[in-house]
ZASEKE-379859 format. One line per 10 residues: their letters; for each residue x, y, z of C-alpha. Coordinates in steps of 0.5 Angstrom, whole numbers, padded with zeros to 4 digits, m for minus. Example, Ala and Ser with C-alpha at 12.3 -4.5 7.8 and 13.67 -1.06 7.14 Angstrom:
! residues 2
AS) 0025/m0009/0016; 0027/m0002/0014
END
This chain:
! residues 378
XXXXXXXXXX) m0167/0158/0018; m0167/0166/0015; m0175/0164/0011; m0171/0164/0003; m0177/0168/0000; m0176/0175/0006; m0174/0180/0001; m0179/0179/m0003; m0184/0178/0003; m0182/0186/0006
XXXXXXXXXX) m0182/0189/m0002; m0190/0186/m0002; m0190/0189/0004; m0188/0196/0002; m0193/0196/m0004; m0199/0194/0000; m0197/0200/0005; m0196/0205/m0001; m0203/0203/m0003; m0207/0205/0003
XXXXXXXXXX) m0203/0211/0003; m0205/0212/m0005; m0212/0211/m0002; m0212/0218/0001; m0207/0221/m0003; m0209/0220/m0010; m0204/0223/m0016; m0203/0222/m0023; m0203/0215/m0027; m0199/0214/m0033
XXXXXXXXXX) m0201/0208/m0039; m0197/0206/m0043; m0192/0200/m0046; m0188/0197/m0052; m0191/0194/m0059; m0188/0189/m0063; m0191/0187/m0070; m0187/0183/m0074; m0188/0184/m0082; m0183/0179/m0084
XXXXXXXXXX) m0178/0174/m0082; m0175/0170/m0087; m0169/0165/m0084; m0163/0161/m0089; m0158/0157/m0088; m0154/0151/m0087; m0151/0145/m0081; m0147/0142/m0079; m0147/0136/m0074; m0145/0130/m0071
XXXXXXXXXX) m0151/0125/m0071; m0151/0119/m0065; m0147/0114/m0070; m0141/0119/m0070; m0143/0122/m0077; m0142/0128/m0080; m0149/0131/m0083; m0150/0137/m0087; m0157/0140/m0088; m0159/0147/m0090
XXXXXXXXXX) m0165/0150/m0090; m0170/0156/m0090; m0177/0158/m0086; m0181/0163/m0086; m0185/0166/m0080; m0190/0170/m0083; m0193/0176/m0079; m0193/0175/m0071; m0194/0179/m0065; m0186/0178/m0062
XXXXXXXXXX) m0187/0183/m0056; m0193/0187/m0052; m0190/0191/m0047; m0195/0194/m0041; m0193/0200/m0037; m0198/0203/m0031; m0194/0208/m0026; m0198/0211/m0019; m0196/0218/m0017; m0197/0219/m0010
XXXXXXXXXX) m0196/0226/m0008; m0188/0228/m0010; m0184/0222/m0008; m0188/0216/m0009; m0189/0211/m0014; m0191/0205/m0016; m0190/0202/m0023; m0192/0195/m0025; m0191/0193/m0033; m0194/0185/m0035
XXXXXXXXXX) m0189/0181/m0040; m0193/0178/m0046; m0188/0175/m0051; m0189/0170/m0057; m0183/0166/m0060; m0182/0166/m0067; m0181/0158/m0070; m0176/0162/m0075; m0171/0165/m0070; m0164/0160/m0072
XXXXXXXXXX) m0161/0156/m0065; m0155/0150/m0064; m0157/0144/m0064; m0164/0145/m0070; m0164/0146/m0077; m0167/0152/m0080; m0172/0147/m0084; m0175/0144/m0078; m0182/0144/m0076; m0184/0148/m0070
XXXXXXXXXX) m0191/0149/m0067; m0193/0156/m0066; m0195/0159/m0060; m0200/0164/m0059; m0198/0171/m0054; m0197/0169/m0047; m0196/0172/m0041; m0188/0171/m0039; m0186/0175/m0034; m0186/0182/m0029
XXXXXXXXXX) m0182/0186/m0034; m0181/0192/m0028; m0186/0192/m0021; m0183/0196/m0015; m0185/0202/m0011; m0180/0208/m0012; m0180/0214/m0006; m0175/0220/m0006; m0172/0221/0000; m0171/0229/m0001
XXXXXXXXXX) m0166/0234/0001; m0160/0234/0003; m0160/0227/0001; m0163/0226/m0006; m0162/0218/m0007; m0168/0214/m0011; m0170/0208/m0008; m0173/0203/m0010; m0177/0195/m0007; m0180/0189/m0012
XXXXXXXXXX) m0178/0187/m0018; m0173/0191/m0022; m0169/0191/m0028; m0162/0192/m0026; m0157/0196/m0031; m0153/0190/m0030; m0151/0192/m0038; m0154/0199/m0042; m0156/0195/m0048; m0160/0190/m0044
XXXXXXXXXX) m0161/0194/m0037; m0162/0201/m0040; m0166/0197/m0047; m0162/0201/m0051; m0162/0194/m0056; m0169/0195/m0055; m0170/0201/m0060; m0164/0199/m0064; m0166/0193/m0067; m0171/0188/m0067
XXXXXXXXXX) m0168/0182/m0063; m0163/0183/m0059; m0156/0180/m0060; m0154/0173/m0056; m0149/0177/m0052; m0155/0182/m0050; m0161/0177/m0049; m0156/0172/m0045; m0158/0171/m0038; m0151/0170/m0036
XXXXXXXXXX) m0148/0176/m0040; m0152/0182/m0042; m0159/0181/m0039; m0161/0181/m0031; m0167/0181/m0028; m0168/0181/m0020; m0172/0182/m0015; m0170/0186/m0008; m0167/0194/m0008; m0165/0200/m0012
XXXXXXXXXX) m0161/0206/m0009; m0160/0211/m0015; m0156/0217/m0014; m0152/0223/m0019; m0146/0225/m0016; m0143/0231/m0019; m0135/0231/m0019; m0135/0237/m0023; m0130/0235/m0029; m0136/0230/m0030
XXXXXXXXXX) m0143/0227/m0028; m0143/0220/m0024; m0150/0217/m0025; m0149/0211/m0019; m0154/0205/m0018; m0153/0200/m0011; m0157/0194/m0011; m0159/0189/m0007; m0162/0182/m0010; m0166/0176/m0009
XXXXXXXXXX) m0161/0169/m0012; m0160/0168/m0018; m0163/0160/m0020; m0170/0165/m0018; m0173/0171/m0019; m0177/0171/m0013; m0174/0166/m0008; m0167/0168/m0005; m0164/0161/m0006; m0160/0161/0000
XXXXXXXXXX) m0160/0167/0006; m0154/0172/0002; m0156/0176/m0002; m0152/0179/m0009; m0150/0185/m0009; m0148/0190/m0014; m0146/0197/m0016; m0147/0200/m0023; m0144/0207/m0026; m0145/0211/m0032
XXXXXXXXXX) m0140/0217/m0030; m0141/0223/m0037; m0135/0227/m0040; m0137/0231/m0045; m0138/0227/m0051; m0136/0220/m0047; m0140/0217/m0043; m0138/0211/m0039; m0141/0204/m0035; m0139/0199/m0031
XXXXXXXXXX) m0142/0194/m0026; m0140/0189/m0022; m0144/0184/m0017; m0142/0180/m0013; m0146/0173/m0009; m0148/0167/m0007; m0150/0162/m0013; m0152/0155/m0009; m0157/0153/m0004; m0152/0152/0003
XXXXXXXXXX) m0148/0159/0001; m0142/0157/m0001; m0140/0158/m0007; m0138/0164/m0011; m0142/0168/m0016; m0138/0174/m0019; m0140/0178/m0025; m0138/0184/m0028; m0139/0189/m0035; m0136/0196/m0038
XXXXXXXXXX) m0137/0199/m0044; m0137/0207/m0047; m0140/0210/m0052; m0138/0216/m0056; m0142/0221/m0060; m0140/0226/m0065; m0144/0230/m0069; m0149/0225/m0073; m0143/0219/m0072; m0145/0215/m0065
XXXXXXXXXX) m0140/0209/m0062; m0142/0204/m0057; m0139/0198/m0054; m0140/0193/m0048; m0136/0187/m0045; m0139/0183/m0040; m0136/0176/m0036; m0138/0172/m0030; m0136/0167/m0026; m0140/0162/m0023
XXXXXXXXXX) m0135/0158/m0018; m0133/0150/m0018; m0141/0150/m0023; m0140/0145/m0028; m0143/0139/m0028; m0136/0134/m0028; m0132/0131/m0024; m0126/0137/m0024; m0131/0142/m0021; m0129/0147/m0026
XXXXXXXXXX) m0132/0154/m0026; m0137/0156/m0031; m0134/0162/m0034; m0137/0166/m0039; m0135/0172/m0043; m0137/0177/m0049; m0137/0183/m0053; m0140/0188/m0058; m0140/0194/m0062; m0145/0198/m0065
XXXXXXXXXX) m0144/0203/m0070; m0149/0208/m0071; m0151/0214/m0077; m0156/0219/m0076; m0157/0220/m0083; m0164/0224/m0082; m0169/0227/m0077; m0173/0221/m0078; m0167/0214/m0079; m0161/0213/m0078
XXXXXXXXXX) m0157/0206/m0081; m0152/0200/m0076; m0148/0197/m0076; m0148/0191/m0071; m0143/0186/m0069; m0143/0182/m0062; m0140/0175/m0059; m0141/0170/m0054; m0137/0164/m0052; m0139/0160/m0046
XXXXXXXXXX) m0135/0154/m0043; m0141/0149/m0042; m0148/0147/m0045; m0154/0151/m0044; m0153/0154/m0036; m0147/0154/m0032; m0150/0151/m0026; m0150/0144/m0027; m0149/0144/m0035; m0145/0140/m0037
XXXXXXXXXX) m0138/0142/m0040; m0137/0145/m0047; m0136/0150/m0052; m0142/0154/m0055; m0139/0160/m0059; m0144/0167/m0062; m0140/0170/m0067; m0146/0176/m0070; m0147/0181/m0076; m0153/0186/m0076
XXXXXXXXXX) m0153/0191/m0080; m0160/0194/m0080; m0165/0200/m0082; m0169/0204/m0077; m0174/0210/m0080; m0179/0213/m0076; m0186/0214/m0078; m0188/0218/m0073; m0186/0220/m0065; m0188/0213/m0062
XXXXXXXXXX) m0188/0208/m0069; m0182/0207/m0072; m0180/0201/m0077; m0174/0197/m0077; m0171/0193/m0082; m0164/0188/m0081; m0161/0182/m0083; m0158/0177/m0078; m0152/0174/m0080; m0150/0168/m0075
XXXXXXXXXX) m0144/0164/m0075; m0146/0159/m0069; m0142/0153/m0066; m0144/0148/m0060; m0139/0142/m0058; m0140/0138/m0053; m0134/0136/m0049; m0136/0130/m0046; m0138/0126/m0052; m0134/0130/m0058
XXXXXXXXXX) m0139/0132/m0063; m0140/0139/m0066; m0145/0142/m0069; m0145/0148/m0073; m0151/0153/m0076; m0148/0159/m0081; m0155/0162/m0083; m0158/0170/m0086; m0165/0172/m0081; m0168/0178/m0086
XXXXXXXX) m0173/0181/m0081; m0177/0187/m0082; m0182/0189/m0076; m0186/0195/m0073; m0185/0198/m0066; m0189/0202/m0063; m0189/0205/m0056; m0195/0209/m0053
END
């Protein structure tokens, strides 16, 4: 039996190579990161929902979250020489009682939480393999641009909190651990930015579940004002490798003067997942829209909308079956201060729907999140 964990194993091993070398060959070390501070995060609205005896409820609310740190983000990079690097960036997260969810009413009562460590935001060692070659390849744990809104961080810089289509582990975001072979092929007529992964399983960020690997190719071709994306991936989800995990995106994004368009679809199939007897596929599926205009050198206003619909409860693998729909408007306001700090003011309007197949109850939460906050990077 192939050890689950030995991709992981060879990349640490790799880093600790590269660190003795480092010993010798010294180069530039950069420190940077992202900074989060929410100003204001007030939520309101009303549910809907099924109680145990099969009554309809209703129930409206509001919540204040006050000031809070949402987001610290730490970057250190190693350069060694001209072709290698290492790049480590610690995760530290808070999360806001105000933030709106199925199945809770805004109203409720919610524990603060204090920032904590959540998790290795990027930690890998990269090298370039020279002429004639020119491919970037890169071991540990990586941040795959599965989708550009959350794999490029683009939603990171247009709004404060990311879409549920965006922050959605079965849609928009992906983490994973293993290898990046990153190449730009000139087509003359265009230019192909090209990403080939191979990734640790699903279930775990740092243990393969089973002895196959997922496999995944990511586009980004440009022409002219036209910038395409497209990804697909392709696996093993469960613990004996035998059954099928496929996802896959595409999107374009069109810049005209101050007037940017940008849109992405992504979907997925986690094959015979779902908890219940007809051993029914967990299918996932979602879309959004941005429209941006550039009004001045220092802001520029969006419109947002993103969807996701989901045909189990809380995770495709072995969740029950159901229905959980995302419908999402965000206009929103982003002024920049200065080169590393910006300001960004929005409004969440959310149209939420959870029903649960098996015991036929509803739940419905439509609210408005006013959200100002503060972004810096250094």
């Amino acid at each position: 039996m192939i050890r689950k964990n030995l991709l992981l194993h060879s990349c640490l091993c790799v880093l600790l190579l590269i660190v003795g070398i480092q010993q010798s060959y010294s180069g530039e070390t950069k420190v940077g990161g992202h900074f989060k501070l929410t100003l204001f995060d007030y939520s309101m609205g009303d549910r809907a929902f099924t109680d145990t005896l099969g009554i309809v409820q209703k129930a409206d609310g509001a919540r204040y979250a006050g000031m809070s740190i949402s987001r610290f983000t730490l970057l250190v990079m190693q350069e060694i020489k001209e072709i290698f690097s290492i790049l480590v960036q610690p995760n530290f997260e808070v999360a806001t009682g105000a933030t709106p969810r199925v199945g809770r009413s805004i109203g409720e009562k919610h524990k603060a939480s204090a920032p904590k460590f959540v998790g290795w935001h990027k930690a890998f060692m990269r090298i370039l393999i020279p002429y004639p070659l020119l491919v970037e390849v890169s071991g540990g744990v990586l941040f795959p641009r599965f989708t550009m809104d959350y794999g490029a961080e683009l939603f990171f810089e247009d709004e404060y909190n990311g879409s549920p289509f965006a922050v959605s582990n079965w849609l928009g975001e992906m983490h994973g651990t293993g290898f990046e072979f990153y190449k730009t092929i000139e087509l003359g007529f265009a230019s192909m930015p090209t990403y080939i992964y191979l990734l640790n399983g699903s279930n775990n960020l740092f243990h393969d579940n089973n002895d196959s690997p997922e496999a995944m190719i990511h586009i980004e071709p440009e022409i002219g004002p036209v910038r395409l994306f497209g990804s697909f991936l392709a696996g093993k989800y469960d613990d004996e490798g035998e059954k099928n995990l496929f996802r896959w995106s595409g999107g374009a994004s069109l810049t005209l003067g101050r007037v940017e368009l940008r849109s992405e679809y992504a979907a997925g199939k986690w094959e015979e997942s779902l908890n219940d007897s007809a051993t029914t596929d967990g299918m996932p599926y979602g879309f959004y829209g941005k429209l941006f205009y550039q009004f001045s050198d220092w802001g520029k206003a969006m419109i947002h909308y993103s969807y996701a619909r989901y045909n189990f409860i809380g995770t495709p693998i072995g969740g029950p079956p159901g229905k959980e729909i995302y419908s999402t408007i965000t206009p929103g306001l982003h002024a920049n201060l200065f080169d590393c700090l910006g300001i960004q003011l929005q409004c969440d309007i959310g149209d939420w729907e959870m029903q649960k197949a098996l015991k036929n109850t509803k739940d419905e939460l439509n609210f408005y999140r006013f959200f100002l906050g503060i972004r810096a990077t250094f």
